[in-house]
BABAVEX-656840 format. One line per 3 residues: number of its first residue (from 1); their letters; for each residue x, y, z of C-alpha. Coordinates in Angstrom, 1 decimal. Each point is the difference from the previous one (the first is absolute). Layout:
REM residues N
NUM	a	X:Y:Z | ...
REM end
This chain:
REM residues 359
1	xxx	-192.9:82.6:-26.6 | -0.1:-3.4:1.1 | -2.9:-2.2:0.0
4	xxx	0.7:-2.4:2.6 | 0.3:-0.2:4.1 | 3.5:-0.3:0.5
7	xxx	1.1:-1.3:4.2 | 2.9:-1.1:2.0 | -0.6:-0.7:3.5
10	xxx	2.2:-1.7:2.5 | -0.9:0.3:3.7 | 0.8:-2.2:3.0
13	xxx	-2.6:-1.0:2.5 | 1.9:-2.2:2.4 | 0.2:-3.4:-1.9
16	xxx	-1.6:0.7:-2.8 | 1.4:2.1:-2.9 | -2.0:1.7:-2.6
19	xxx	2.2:-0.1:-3.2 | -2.4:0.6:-2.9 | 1.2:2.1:-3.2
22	xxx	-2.2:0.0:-3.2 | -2.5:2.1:-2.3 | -3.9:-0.3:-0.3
25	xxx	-1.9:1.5:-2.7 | -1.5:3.4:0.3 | -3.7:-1.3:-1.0
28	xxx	-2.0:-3.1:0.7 | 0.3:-2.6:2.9 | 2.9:-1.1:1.7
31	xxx	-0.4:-2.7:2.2 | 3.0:-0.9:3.0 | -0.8:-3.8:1.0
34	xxx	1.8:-2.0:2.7 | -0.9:-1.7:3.2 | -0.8:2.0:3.0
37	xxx	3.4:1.2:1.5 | 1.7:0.0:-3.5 | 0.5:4.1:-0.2
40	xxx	-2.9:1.1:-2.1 | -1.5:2.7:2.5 | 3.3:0.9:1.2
43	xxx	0.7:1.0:-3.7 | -3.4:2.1:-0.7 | 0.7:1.9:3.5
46	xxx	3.7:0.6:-1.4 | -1.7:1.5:-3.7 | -2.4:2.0:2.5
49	xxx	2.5:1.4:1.9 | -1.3:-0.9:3.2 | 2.7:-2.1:0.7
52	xxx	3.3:1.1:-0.6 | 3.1:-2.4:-1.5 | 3.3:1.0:0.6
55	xxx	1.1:-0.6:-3.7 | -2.9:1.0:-2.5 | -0.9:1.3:-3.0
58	xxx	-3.4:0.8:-1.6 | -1.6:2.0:-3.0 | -3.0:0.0:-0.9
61	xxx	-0.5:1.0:-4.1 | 3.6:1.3:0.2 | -0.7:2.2:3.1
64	xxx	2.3:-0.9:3.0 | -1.7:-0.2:3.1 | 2.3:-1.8:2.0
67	xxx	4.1:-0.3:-0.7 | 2.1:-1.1:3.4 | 2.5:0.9:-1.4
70	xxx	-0.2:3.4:-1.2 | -1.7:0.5:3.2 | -3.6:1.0:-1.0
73	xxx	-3.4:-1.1:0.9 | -3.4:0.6:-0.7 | -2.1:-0.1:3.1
76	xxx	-2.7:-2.6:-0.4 | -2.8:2.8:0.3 | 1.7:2.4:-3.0
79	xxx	0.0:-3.6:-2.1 | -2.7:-0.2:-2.5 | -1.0:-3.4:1.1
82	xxx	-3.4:-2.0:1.4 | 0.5:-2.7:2.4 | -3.2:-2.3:0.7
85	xxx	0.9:-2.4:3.3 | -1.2:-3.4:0.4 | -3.3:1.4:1.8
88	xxx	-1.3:3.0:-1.0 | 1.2:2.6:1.6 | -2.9:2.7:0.3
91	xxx	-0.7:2.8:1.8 | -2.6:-1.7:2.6 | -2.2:3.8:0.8
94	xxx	0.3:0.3:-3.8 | -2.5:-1.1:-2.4 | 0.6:-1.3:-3.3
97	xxx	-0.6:2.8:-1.7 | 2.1:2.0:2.3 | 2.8:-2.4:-0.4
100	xxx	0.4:-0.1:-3.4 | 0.1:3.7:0.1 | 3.0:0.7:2.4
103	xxx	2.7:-0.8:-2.2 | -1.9:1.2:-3.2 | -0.7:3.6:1.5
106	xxx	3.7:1.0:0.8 | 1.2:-0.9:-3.7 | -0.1:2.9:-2.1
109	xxx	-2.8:0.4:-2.8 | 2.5:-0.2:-2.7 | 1.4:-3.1:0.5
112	xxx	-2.8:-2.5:0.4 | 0.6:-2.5:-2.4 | -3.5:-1.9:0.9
115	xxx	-3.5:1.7:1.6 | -1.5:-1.1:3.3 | -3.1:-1.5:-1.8
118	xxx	2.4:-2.7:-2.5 | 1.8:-1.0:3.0 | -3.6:-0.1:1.9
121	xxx	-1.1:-2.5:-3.3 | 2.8:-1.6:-0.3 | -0.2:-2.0:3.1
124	xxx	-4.0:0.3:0.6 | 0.5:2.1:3.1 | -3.6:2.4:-0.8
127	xxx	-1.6:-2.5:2.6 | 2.2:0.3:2.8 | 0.6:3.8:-0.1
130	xxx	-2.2:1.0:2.9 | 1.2:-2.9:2.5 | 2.6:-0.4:2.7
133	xxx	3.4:-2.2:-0.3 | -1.6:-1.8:2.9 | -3.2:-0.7:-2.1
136	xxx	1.5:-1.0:-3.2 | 1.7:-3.9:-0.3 | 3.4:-1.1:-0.7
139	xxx	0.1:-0.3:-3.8 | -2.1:3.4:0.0 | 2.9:2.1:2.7
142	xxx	2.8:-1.5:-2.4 | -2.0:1.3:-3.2 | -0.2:3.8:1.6
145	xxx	3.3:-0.3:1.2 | 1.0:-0.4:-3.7 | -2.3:2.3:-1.2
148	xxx	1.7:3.0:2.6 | 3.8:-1.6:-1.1 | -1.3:0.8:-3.7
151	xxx	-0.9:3.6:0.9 | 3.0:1.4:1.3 | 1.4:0.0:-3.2
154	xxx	3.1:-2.6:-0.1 | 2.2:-0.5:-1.7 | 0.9:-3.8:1.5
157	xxx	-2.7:-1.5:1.9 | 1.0:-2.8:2.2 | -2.0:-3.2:1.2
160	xxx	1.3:-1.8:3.1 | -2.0:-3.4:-0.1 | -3.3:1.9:-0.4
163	xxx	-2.6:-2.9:0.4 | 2.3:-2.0:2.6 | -2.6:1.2:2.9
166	xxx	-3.0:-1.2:-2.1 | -1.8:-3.0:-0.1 | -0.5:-2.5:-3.3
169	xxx	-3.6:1.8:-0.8 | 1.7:3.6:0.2 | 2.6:-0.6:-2.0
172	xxx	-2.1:-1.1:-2.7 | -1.9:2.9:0.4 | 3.2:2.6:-0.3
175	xxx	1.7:-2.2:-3.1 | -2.1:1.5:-2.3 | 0.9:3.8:1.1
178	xxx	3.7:-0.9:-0.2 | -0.6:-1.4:-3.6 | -1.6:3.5:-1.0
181	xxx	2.4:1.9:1.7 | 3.1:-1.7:-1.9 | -2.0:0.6:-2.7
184	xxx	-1.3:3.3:-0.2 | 3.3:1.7:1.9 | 3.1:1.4:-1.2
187	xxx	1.5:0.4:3.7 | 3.1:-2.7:0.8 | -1.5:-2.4:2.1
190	xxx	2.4:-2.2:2.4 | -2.2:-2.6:1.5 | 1.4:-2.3:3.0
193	xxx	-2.0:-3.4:0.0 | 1.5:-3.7:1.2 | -3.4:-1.2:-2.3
196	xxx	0.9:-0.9:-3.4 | -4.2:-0.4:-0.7 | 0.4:4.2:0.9
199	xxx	3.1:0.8:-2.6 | -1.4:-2.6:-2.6 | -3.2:2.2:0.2
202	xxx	1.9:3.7:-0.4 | 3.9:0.0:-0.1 | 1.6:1.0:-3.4
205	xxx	3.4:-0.5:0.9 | 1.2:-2.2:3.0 | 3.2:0.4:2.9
208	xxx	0.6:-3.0:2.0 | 1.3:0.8:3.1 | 1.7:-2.6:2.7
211	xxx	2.1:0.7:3.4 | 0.3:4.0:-1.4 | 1.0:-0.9:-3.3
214	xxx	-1.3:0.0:-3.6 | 0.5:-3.1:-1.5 | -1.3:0.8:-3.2
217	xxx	-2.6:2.9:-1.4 | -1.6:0.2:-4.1 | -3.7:-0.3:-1.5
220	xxx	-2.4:-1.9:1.9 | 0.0:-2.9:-2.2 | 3.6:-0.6:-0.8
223	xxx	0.8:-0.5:3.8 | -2.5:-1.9:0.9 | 0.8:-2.7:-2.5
226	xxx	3.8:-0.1:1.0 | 0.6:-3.4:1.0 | 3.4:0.8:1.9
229	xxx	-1.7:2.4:2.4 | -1.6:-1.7:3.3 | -3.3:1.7:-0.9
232	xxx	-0.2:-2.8:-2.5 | 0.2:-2.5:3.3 | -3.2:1.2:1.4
235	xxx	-3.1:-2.2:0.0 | -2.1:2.7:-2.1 | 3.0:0.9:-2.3
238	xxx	-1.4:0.2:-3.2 | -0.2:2.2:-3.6 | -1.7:3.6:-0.6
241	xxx	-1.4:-0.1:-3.5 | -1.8:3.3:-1.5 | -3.3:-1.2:-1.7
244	xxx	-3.0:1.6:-1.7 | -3.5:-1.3:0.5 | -1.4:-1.4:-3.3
247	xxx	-3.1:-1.0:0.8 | -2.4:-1.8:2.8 | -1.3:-3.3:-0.1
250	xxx	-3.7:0.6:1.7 | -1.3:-3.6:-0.1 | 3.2:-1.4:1.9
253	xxx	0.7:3.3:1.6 | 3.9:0.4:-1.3 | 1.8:2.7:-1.6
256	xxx	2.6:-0.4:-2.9 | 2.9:2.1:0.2 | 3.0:0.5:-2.6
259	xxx	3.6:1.1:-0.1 | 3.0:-1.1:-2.1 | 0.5:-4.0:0.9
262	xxx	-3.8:-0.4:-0.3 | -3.6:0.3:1.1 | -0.9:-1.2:3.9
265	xxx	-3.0:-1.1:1.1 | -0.3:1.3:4.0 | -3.4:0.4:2.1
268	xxx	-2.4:2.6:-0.6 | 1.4:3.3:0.5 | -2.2:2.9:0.1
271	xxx	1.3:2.5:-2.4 | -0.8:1.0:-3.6 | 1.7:-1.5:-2.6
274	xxx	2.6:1.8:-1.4 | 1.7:0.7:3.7 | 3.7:-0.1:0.8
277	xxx	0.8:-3.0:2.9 | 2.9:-1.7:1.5 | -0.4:-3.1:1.6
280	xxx	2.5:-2.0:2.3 | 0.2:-3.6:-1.5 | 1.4:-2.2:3.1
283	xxx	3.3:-2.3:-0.5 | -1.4:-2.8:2.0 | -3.2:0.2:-2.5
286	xxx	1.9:-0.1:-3.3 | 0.8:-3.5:-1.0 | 1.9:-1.6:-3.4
289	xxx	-0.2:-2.8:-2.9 | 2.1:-0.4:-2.9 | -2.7:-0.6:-2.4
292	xxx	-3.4:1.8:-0.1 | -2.6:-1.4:2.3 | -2.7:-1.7:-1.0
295	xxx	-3.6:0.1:1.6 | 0.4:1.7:3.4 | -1.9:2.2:2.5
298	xxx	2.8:2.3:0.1 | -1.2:2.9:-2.2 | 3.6:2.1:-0.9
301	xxx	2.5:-1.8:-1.7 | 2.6:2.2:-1.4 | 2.9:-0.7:-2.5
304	xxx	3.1:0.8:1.8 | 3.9:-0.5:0.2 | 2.3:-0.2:3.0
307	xxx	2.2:2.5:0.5 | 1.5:-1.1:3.0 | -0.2:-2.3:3.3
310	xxx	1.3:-0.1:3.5 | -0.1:-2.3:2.9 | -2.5:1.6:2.9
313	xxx	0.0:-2.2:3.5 | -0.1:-3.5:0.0 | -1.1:-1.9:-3.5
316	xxx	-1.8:3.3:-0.7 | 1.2:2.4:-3.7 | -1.2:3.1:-1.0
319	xxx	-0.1:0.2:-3.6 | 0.0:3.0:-2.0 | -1.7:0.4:-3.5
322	xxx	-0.3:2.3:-2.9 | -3.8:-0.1:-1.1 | -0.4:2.4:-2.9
325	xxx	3.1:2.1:1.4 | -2.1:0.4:3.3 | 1.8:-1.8:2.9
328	xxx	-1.7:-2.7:2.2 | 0.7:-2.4:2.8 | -0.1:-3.3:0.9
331	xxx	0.7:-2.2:2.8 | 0.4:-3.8:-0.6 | 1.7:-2.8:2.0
334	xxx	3.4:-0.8:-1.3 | -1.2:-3.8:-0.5 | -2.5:1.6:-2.7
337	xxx	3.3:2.0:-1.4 | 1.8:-3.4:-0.3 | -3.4:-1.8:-1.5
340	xxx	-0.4:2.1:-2.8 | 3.6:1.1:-0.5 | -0.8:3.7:0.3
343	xxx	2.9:2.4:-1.1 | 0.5:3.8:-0.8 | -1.3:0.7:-3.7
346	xxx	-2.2:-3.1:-0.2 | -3.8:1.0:-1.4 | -2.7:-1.0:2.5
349	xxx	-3.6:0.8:1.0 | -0.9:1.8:2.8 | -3.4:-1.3:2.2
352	xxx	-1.2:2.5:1.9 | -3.8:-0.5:2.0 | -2.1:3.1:-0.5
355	xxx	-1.0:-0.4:3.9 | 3.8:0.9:0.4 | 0.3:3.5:-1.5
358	xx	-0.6:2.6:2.2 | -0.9:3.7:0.2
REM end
């Protein structure tokens, strides 16, 4: 049996054609990231089944649930899948309690893979139990609408934009239940967002999606530091690096963090060290020198070698380098290219502000 998520969809709706054929992996996080418009939710209602291409394909751990061609389909309601909506959609005359319940009751004893009460920790819900939908706040409806996705035992749960409804504070709040939940489940996750801040924080592996096609899918970090894919145009483009917290500096409130092209010294964050973390580093915050800097405020310099370069707009190039076999990016002006005569294999530094790593 196959471990993977195997789809084929194509599906006309007027203009726009839906034309997207690839595999996700059957555990962890997979995020599909384009502008609004691009296909992403057209493609999650296909895998649901609640919309219907007229060529598609789908198996799910090498079970068929949808083949146009053979002529079968799995109703959406006999699919072992959760579906969470941008707001939350609850039962409104339901309390929590009740609404996490619903979906739990009707699956059968034997085959509940997690217990009412972990689901209940996982996302701090023992608070909110006795209250309404109508009493609870954004961030809280999206965490119980979660919780009741979790509890009727899928087998692919899918996100449409989940926080889009929610306000800067809220999404803050829920970030850290996400997190958990791509940590502490084995369910498939397929997570629409158009917020690379949201994917940086829990994708594993990454589909780009534009006008109802996939222009490219893989790992997380290995698409996001392609420099031929437009992604790398955006004003946040930037690296995902996997780091470890080493240790806390208390008197100038910093943390050290480690991985394979070095240490990194970022603002406080508050976890023990010892903890896993990736970080976005931003292009537009990485800059280059030939020779190792002297004295400077800039805390990070890393050793690094150019691996390749492309022109990006007007004057502007994205630069990718190898930094301990870790991939990063940069974005320089082509005058400074020309200035320091910068060229695929050459050894440089890497000067990257610790105000500019983010979470």
């Amino acid at each position: 049996m196959t471990a993977r998520i195997e789809f084929r969809f194509r599906r006309s709706l007027g203009k726009f054609v839906l034309d997207a054929e690839g595999e996700i992996p059957a555990r962890g996080v997979t995020a599909l990231f384009g502008r609004s418009g691009s296909g992403k939710t057209s493609l999650l209602r296909c895998m649901a089944g609640l919309d219907r291409a007229e060529d598609a394909y789908l198996s799910v751990a090498g079970e068929c649930w949808h083949d146009s061609r053979s002529g079968f389909f799995l109703p959406p309601h006999q699919r072992a899948i959760g579906f969470v909506f941008q707001e939350g959609t609850l039962f409104p005359h339901l309390r929590v309690s009740a609404n996490l319940e619903y979906g739990y009751k009707r699956a059968p004893a034997d085959e509940r893979s997690r217990t009412l009460q972990q689901t209940i920790e996982i996302l701090e819900l023992e608070s909110l139990l006795d209250r309404y939908p109508a009493q609870l706040s954004g961030g809280e409806r999206q965490r119980v609408a979660i919780g009741r996705a979790l509890l009727n035992l899928p087998r692919l749960l899918l996100m449409d934009e989940p926080m889009a409804s929610l306000d800067r504070g809220h999404k803050k709040e829920i970030l850290p239940y996400l997190e958990k939940l791509h940590i502490d489940s084995d369910i498939p996750i397929v997570y629409v967002t158009h917020d690379l801040d949201e994917l940086t924080r829990i994708a594993d592996h990454l589909i780009l999606v534009d006008q109802g096609r996939l222009t490219a899918q893989g790992p997380l970090e290995q698409i996001l530091a392609r420099i031929d894919l437009p992604i790398a145009r955006e004003s946040d483009a930037g690296a995902v690096i996997r780091t470890r917290i080493l240790s806390h500096d208390e008197e100038y409130h910093l943390t050290q963090l480690g991985f394979s092209g070095g240490e990194l010294t970022v603002g406080w964050i508050d976890r023990p060290a010892g903890s896993d973390i990736r970080i976005r580093i931003h292009a537009k915050d990485v800059s280059l020198a030939i020779s190792r800097p002297g004295q400077t405020s800039i805390l990070n310099v890393l050793p690094a070698e150019i691996r390749e370069m492309s022109v990006h707009g007007r004057g502007r190039m994205i630069v990718r380098l190898d930094v301990g076999g870790i991939p990063l990016l940069a974005r320089i002006t082509q005058k400074s290219q020309i200035r320091l005569a910068l060229k695929p294999g050459m050894k440089v530094y890497a000067q990257i502000k610790s105000v500019a790593l983010t979470l």
